[in-house]
N, C-alpha and C positions, 0 to 999 in steps of 0.2 A: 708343410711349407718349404722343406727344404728339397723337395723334388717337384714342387706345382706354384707355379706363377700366381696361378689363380685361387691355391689354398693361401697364398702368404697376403693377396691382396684381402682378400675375406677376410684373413684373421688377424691383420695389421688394423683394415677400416681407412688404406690410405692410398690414395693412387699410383700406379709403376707404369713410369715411360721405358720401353724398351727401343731406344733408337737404330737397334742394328739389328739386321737376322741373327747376327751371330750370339746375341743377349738371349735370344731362347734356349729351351733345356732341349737337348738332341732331338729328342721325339715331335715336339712341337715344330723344330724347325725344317725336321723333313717334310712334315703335314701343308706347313705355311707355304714353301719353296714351292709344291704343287699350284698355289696359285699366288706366287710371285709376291707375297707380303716382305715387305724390308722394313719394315718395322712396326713395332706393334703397341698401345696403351691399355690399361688395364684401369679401371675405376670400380669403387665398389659401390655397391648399391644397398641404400638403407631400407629399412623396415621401422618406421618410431626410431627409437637411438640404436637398432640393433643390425649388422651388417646383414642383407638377405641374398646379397648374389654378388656377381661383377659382370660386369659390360666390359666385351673387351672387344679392340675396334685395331685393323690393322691396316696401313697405306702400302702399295704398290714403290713409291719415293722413300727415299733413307727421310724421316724426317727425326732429326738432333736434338730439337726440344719442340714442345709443343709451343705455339704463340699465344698473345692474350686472347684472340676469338676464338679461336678450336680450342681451348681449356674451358672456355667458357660454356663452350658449345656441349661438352663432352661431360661434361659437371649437369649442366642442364636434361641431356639426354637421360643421364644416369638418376638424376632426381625424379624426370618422369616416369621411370623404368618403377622406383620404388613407389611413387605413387600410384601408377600402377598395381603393382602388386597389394601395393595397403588397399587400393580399392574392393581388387578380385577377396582379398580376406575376409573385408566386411562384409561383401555380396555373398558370401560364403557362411559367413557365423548368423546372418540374418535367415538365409536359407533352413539352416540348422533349427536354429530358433523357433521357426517355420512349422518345425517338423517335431517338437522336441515338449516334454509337456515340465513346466517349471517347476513344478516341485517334487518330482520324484526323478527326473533329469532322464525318462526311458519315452521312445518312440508316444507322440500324442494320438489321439483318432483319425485324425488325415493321416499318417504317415503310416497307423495300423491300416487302413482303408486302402491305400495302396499295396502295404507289405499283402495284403491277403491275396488282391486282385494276382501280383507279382508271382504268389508261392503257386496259385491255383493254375495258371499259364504255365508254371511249370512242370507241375503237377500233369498236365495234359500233355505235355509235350513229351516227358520221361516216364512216364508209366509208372512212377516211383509213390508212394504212398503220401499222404498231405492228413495231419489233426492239427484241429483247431479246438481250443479251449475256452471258456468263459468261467473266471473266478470274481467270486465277491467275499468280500470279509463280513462273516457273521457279526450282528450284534453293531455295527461300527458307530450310529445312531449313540448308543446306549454307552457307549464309550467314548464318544466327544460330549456327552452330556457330562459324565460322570470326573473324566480329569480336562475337557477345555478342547477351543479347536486345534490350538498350539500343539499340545499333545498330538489330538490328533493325526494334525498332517506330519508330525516326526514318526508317527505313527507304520503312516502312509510310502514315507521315506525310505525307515529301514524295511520295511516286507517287498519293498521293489527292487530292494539290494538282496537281502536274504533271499527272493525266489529268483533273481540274474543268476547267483553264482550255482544256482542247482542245473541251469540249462546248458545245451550247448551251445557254441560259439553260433551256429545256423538258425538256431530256434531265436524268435520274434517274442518280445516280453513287450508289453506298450500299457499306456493306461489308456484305459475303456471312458471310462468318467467314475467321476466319484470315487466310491470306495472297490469299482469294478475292474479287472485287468482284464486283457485277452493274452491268450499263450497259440503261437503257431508254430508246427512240428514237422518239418519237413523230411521226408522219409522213414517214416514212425506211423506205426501202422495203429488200427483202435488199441489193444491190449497192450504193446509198449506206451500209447501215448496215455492209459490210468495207472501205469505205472509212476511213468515220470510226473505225473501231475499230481499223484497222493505222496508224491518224493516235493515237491513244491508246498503242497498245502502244510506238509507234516512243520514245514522250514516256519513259516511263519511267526514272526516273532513276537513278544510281550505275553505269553500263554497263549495267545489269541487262534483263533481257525478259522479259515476258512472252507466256502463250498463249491462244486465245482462241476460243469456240466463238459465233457468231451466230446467230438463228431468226427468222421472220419470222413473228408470229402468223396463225394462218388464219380468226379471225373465229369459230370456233367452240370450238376445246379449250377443256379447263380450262387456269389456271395451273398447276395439277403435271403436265399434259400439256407444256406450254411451256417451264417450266423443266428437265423431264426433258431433252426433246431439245436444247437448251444446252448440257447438263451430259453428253450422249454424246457431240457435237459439240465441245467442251474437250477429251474423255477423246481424241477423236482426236487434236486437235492434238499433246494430250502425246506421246504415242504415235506420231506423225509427226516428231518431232526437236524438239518446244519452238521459242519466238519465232514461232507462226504464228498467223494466221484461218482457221479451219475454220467454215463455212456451212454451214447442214443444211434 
């Protein structure tokens, strides 16, 4: 604030009439001089009761003070500015929302359906290696039976936090449906990606296990080619005794 006009209006929340070139701070007034501003206003601009920016507006003419239209003007401006922006934020957390599955807060089936289409594009394009995962929690039936759905979905909760923090920042964690996740691995090849997946299942929390089917894309199928043989390769695991990685 004590070297930016436009940090002290943000953090003040109050408007600054600069009636002269020479009320700017050196830097600014050399910038402005290039295209003749003599003087210059500052307003800030809300968010809800919170400052989100400033609108800064400068005249050609020395003007002394602002009059009652052009304050009004400039109040108005700066209001639609935040409305604005409150708008873009909604359009923005709706989006999310969109994309976002409510109760485990990770990527839903549309947003996995794209991340896949997205990994495999790239995948073709860099020659780089692409696994895709399909996990289901053992038993998960027999356990919202036994302590409630409540349970459950806190259940559901902590194992979508517990397997987040085992991946990296790149790899795609989404919920599938139900008690099912997908995992996508981008540049991880079959034999690193049942590593890092029997490093996920191991995470699982409340004693509970999971099973787990892994594929390594081949550069050509479709996605319902890929996700099929995931979803043969889980159907084995189950079918093997539950708690494994099955690769295909």
């Amino acid at each position: 604030p004590d070297a930016s006009l436009l940090a002290r209006t943000l953090l003040l929340g109050e408007p600054l009439h600069l009636p002269h070139a020479e009320d700017f701070p050196t830097g600014a007034r050399e910038i402005l001089a290039t295209v003749n501003v003599r003087s210059g206003h500052m307003h800030p601009v809300f968010h809800g009761d919170k400052p989100a920016g400033v609108l800064a507006l400068g005249w050609r003419d020395e003007q002394p003070h602002l009059d009652a239209a052009n304050a009004e003007l400039v109040a108005e401006l700066a209001a639609e500015s935040g409305r604005a922006i409150e708008r873009d934020a909604h359009v923005k957390l709706l989006a999310r929302q969109a994309r976002t599955d409510e109760l485990t807060a990770l990527p839903n089936r549309r947003a996995w359906d794209e991340a896949v289409e997205r990994e495999m594009n790239r995948a073709q394009r860099t020659g780089e290696p692409l696994c895709l995962a399909l996990l289901d929690l053992d038993f998960f039936k027999a356990y919202n039976d036994l302590h409630g759905h409540q349970a459950g979905d806190g259940h559901l909760r902590r194992t979508a936090a517990a397997w987040r923090r085992e991946l990296r920042a790149i790899d795609v964690l989404a919920r599938y449906g139900g008690e099912e996740f997908g995992v996508l691995l981008p540049s991880c090849d079959i034999k690193e990606a049942g590593e890092v997946i029997d490093r996920v299942r191991c995470a699982t929390p409340s004693g509970e296990s999971a099973s787990a089917g892994v594929v390594e894309y081949d550069g050509r199928e479709s996605a319902d080619s890929l996700l099929a043989r995931a979803d043969a390769a889980l159907y084995r695991a189950k079918h093997a005794g539950r708690a494994m990685t099955v690769p295909a």
